[in-house]
LUMPADREN-897940 format. One record per residue: chain; x, y, z of N, C-alpha, C in turn; residue number from 1; residue in one letter. Coordinates in Angstrom, 2 decimals, always signed. Layout:
+------+---------+---------+---------+---------+---------+---------+---------+---------+---------+------+--------+
: banu :    n.px :    n.py :    n.pz :   ca.px :   ca.py :   ca.pz :    c.px :    c.py :    c.pz : zafi : kolkol :
+------+---------+---------+---------+---------+---------+---------+---------+---------+---------+------+--------+
:    A :       X :       Y :       Z :       X :       Y :       Z :       X :       Y :       Z :  NUM :      a :
...
+------+---------+---------+---------+---------+---------+---------+---------+---------+---------+------+--------+
// end
This chain:
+------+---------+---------+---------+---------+---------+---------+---------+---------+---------+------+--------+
: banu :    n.px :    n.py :    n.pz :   ca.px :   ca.py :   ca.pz :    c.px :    c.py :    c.pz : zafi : kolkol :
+------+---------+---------+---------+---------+---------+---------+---------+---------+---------+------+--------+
:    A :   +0.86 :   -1.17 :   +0.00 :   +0.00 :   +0.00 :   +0.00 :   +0.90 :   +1.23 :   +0.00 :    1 :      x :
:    A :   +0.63 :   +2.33 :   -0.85 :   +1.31 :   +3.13 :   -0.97 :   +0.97 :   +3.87 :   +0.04 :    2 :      x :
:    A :   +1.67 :   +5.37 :   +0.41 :   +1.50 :   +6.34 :   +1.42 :   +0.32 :   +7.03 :   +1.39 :    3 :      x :
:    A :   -0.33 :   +7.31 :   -0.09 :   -1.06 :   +7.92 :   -0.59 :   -2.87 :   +7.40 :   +0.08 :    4 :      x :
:    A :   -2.41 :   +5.89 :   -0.09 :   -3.69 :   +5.28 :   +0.34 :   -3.95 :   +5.07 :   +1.42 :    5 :      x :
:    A :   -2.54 :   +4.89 :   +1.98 :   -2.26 :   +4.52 :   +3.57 :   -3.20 :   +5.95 :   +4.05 :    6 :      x :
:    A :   -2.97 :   +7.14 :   +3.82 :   -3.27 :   +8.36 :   +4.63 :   -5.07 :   +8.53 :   +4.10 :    7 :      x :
:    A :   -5.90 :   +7.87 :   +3.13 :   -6.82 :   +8.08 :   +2.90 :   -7.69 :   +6.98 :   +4.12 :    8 :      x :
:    A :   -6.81 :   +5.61 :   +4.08 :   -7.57 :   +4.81 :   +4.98 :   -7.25 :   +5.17 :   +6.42 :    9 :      x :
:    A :   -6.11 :   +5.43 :   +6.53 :   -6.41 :   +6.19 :   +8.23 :   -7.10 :   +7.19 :   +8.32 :   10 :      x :
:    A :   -7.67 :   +8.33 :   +7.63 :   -8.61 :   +9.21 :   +7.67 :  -10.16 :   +8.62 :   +7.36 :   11 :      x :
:    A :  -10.26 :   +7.39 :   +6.72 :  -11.36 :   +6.62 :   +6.41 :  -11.52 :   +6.26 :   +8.05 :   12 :      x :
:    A :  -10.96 :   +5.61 :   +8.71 :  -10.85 :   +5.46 :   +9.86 :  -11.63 :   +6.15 :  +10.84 :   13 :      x :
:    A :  -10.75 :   +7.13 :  +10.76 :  -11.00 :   +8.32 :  +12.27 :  -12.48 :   +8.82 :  +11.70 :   14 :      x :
:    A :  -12.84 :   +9.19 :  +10.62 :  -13.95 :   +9.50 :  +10.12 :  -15.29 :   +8.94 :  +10.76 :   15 :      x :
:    A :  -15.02 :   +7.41 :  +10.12 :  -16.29 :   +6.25 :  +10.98 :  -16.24 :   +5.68 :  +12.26 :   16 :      x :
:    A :  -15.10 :   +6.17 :  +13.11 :  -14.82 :   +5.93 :  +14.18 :  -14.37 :   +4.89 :  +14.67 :   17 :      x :
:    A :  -13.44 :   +4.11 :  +13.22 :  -13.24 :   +2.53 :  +13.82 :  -11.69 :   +3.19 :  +14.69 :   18 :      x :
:    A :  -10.96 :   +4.22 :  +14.92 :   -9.60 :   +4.43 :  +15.55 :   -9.86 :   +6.28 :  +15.81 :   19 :      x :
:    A :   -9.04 :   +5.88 :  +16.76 :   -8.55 :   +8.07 :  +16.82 :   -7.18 :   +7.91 :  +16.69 :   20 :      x :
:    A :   -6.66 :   +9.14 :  +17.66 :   -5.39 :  +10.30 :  +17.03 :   -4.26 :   +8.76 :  +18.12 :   21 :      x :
:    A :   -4.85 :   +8.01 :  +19.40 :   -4.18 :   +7.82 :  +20.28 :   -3.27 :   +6.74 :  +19.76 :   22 :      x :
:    A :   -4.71 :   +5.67 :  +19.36 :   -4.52 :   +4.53 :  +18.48 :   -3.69 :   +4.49 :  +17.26 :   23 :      x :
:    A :   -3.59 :   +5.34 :  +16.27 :   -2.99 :   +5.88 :  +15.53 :   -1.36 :   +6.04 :  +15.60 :   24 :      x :
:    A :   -1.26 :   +7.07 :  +16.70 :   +0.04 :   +7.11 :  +17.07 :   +0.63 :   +5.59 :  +17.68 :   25 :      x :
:    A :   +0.45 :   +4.76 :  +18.07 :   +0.75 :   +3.89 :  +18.69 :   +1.72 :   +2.64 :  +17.92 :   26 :      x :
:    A :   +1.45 :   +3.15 :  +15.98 :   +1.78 :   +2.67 :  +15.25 :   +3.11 :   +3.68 :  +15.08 :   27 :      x :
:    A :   +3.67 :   +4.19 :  +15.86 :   +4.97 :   +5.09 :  +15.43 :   +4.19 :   +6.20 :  +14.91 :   28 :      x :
:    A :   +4.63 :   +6.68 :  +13.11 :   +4.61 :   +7.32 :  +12.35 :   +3.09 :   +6.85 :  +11.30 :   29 :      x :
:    A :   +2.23 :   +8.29 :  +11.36 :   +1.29 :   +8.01 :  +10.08 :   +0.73 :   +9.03 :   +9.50 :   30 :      x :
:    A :   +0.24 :   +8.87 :   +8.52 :   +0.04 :   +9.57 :   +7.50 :   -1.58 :   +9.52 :   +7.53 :   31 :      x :
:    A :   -1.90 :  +11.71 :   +7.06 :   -2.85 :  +11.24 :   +7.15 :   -3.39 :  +12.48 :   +6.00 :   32 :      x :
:    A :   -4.17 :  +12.30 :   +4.77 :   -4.01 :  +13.44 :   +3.63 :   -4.54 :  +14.90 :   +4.76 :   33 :      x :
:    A :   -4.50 :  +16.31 :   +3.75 :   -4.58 :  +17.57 :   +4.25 :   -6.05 :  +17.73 :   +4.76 :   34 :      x :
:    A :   -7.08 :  +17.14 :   +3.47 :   -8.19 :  +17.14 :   +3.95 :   -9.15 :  +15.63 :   +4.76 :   35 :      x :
:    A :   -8.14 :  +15.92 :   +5.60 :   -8.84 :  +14.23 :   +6.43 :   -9.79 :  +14.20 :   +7.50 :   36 :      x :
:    A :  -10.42 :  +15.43 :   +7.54 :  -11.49 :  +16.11 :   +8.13 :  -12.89 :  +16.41 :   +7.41 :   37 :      x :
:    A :  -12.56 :  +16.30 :   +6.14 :  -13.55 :  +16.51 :   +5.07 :  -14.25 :  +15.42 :   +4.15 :   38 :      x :
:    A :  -15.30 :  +14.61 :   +5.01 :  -15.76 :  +13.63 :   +4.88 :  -16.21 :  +13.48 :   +3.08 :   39 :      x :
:    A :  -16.54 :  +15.21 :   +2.41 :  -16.39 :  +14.94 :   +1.11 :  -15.44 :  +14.34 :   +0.37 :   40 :      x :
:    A :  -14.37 :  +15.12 :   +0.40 :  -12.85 :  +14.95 :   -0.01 :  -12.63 :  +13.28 :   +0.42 :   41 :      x :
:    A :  -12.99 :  +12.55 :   +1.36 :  -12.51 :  +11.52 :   +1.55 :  -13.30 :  +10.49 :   +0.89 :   42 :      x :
:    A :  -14.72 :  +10.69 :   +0.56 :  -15.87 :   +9.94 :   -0.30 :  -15.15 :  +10.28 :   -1.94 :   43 :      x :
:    A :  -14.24 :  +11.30 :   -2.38 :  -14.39 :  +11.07 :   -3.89 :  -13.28 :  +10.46 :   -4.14 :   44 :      x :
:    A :  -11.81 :  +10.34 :   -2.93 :  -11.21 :   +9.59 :   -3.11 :  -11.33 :   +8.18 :   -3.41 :   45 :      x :
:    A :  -11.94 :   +7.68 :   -2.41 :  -12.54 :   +6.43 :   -2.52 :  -13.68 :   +6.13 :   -4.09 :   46 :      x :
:    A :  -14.05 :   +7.07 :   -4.07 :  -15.00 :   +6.68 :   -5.33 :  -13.81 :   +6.69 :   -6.70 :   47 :      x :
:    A :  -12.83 :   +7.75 :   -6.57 :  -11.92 :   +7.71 :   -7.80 :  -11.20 :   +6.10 :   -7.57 :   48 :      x :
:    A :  -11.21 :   +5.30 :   -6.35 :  -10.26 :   +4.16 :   -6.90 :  -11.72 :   +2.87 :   -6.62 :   49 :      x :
:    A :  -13.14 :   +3.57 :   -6.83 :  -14.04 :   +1.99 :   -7.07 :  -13.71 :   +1.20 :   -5.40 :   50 :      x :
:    A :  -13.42 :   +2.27 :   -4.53 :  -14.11 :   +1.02 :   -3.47 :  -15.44 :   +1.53 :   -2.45 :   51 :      x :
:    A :  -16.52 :   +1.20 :   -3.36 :  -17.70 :   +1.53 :   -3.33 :  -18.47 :   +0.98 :   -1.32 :   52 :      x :
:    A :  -17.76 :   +0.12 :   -0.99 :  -18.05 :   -0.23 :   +0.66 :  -17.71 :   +1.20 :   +1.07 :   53 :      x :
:    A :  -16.41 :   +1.82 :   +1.03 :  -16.74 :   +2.80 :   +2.07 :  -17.19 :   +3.67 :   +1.82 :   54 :      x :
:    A :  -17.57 :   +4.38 :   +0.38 :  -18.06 :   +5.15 :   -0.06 :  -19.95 :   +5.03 :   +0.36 :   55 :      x :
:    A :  -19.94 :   +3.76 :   +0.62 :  -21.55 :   +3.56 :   +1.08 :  -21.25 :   +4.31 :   +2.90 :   56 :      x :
:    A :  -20.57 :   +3.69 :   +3.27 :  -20.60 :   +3.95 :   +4.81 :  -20.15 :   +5.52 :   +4.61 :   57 :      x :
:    A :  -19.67 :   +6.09 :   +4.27 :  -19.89 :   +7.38 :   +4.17 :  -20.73 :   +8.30 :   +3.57 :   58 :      x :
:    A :  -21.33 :   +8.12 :   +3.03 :  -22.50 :   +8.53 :   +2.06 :  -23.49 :   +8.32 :   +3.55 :   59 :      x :
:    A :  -23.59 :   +7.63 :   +3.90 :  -24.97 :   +7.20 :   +5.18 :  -24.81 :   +7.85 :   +6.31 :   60 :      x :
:    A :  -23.19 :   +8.84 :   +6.62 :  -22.94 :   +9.25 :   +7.63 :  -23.41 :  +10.96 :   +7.44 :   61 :      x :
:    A :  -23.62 :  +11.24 :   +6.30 :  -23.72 :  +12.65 :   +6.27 :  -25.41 :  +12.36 :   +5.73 :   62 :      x :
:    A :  -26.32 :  +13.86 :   +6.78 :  -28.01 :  +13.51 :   +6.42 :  -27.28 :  +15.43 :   +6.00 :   63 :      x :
:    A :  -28.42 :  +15.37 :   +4.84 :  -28.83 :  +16.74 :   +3.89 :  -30.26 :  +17.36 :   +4.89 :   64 :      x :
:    A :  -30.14 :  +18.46 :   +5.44 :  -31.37 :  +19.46 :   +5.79 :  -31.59 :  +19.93 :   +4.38 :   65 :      x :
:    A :  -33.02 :  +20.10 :   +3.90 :  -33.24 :  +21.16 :   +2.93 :  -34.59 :  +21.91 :   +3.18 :   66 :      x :
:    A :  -34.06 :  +23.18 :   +3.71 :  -35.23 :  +24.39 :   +3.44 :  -35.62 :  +25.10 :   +2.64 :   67 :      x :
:    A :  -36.70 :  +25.43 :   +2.38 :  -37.53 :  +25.75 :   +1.84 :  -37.68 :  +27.22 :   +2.21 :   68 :      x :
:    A :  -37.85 :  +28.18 :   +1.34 :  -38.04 :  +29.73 :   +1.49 :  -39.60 :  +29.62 :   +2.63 :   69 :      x :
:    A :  -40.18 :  +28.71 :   +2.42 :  -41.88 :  +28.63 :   +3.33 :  -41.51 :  +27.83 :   +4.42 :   70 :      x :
:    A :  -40.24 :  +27.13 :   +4.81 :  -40.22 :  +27.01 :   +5.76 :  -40.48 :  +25.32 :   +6.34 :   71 :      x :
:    A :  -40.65 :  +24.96 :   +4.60 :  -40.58 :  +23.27 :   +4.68 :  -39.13 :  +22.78 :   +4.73 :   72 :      x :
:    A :  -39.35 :  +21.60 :   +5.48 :  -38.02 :  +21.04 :   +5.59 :  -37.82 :  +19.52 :   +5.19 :   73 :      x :
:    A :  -36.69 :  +19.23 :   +4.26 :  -36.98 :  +17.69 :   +3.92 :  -35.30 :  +17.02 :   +4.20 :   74 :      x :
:    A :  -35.37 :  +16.12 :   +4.88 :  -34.11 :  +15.28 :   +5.39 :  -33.90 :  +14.51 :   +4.55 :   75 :      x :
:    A :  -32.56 :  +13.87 :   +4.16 :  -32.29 :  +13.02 :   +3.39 :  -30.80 :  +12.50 :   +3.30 :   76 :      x :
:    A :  -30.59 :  +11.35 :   +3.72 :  -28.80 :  +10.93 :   +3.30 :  -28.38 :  +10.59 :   +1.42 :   77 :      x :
:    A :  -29.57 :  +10.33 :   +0.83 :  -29.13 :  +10.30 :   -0.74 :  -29.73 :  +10.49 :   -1.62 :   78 :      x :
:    A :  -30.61 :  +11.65 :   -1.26 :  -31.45 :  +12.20 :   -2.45 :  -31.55 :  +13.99 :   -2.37 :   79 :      x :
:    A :  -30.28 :  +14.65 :   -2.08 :  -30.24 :  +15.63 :   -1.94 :  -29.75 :  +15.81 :   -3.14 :   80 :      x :
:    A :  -29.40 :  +15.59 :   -4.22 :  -29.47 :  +16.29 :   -5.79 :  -30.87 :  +15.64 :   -6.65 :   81 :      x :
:    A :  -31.56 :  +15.42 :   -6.34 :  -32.94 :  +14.90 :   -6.40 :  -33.74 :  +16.29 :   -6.43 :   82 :      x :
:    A :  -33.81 :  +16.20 :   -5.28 :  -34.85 :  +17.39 :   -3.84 :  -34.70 :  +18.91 :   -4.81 :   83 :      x :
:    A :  -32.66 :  +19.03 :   -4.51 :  -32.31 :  +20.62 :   -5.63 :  -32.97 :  +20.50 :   -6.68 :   84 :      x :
:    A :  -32.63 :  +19.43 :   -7.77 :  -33.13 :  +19.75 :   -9.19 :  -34.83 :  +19.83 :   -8.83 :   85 :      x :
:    A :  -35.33 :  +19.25 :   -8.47 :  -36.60 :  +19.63 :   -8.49 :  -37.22 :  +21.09 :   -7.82 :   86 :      x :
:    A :  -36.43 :  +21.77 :   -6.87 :  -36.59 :  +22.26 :   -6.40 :  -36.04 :  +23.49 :   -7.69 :   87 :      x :
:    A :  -34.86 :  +23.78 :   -8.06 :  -34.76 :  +24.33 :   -8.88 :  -35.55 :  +24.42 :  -10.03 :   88 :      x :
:    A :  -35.75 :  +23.53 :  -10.43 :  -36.82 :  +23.29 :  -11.89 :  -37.82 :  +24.84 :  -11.46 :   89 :      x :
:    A :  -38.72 :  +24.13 :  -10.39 :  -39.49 :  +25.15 :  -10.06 :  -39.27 :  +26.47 :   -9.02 :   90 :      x :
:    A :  -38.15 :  +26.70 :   -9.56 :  -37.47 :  +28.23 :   -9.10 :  -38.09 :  +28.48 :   -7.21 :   91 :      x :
:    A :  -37.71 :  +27.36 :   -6.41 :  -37.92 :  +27.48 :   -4.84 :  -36.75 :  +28.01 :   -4.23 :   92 :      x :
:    A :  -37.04 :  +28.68 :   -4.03 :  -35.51 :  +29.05 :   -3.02 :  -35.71 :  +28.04 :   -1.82 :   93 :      x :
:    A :  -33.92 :  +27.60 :   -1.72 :  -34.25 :  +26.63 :   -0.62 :  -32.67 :  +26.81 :   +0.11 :   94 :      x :
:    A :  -32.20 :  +26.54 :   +0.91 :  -31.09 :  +26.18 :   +1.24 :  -30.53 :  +24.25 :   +2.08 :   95 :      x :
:    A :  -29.44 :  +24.24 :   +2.11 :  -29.00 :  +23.07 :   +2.76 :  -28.06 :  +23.36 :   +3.39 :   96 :      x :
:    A :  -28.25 :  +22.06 :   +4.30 :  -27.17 :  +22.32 :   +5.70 :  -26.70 :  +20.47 :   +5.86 :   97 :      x :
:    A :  -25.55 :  +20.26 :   +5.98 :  -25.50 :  +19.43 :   +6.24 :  -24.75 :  +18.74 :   +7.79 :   98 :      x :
:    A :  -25.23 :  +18.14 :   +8.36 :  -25.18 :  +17.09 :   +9.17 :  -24.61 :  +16.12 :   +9.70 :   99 :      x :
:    A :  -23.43 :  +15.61 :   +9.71 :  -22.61 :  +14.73 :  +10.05 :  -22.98 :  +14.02 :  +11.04 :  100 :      x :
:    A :  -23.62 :  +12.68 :  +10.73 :  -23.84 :  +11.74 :  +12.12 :  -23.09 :  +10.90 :  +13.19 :  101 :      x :
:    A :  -22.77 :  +11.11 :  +14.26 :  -21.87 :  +10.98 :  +15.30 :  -21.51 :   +9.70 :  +15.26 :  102 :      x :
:    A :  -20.32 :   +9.02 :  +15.20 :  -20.23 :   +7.66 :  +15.48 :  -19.34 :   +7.60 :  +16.63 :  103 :      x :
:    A :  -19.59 :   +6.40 :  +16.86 :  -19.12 :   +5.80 :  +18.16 :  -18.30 :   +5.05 :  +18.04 :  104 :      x :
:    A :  -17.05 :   +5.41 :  +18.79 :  -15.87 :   +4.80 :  +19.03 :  -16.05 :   +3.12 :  +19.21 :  105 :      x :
:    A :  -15.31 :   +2.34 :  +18.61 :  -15.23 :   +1.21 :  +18.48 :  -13.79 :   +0.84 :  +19.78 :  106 :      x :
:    A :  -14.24 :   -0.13 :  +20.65 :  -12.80 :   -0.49 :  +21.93 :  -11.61 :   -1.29 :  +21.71 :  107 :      x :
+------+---------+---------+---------+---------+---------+---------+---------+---------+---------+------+--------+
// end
């Protein structure tokens, strides 16, 4: 495994909560990319090399808020470019917020 991947799967890691910073160190020296905080950045990596498992478990960890200028609100982990285009089609002003769902440390 190169360094490159090495630092995407330890940030795959700390992300879903299978390790932290302690566990980590314990291995000496590791690598971990710039954006390894940015659960996007770490989903298109994974999608650029086709390993679609973690790209599922991350995709399920982030839920989409979408408001509505009236004040409707619609939740969603994978149909938030769905919700926009339709929402756009018919010129709604809406905004999104997204959500990151907490995981729990594994012992």
């Amino acid at each position: 495994m190169d360094g490159l991947e090495e630092s995407y799967n330890n940030a795959f890691d700390l992300l879903v909560g299978n390790t932290d910073f302690d566990k980590l160190s314990e291995k000496g020296s590791f690598m971990l990319p710039v954006d390894y905080e940015d659960s996007n950045a770490v989903l298109k990596h994974f999608e650029s090399i086709e390993d679609y498992e973690k790209c599922i478990i991350i995709r399920d960890m982030v839920k989409y808020i979408i408001t509505t200028e009236n004040g409707a609100v619609q939740e969603t982990f994978t149909g938030k470019e769905l919700y926009c285009q339709i929402l756009d089609k018919f010129q709604i002003k809406y905004k999104v917020d997204v959500k990151e769902e907490e995981t729990e440390q594994e012992d």
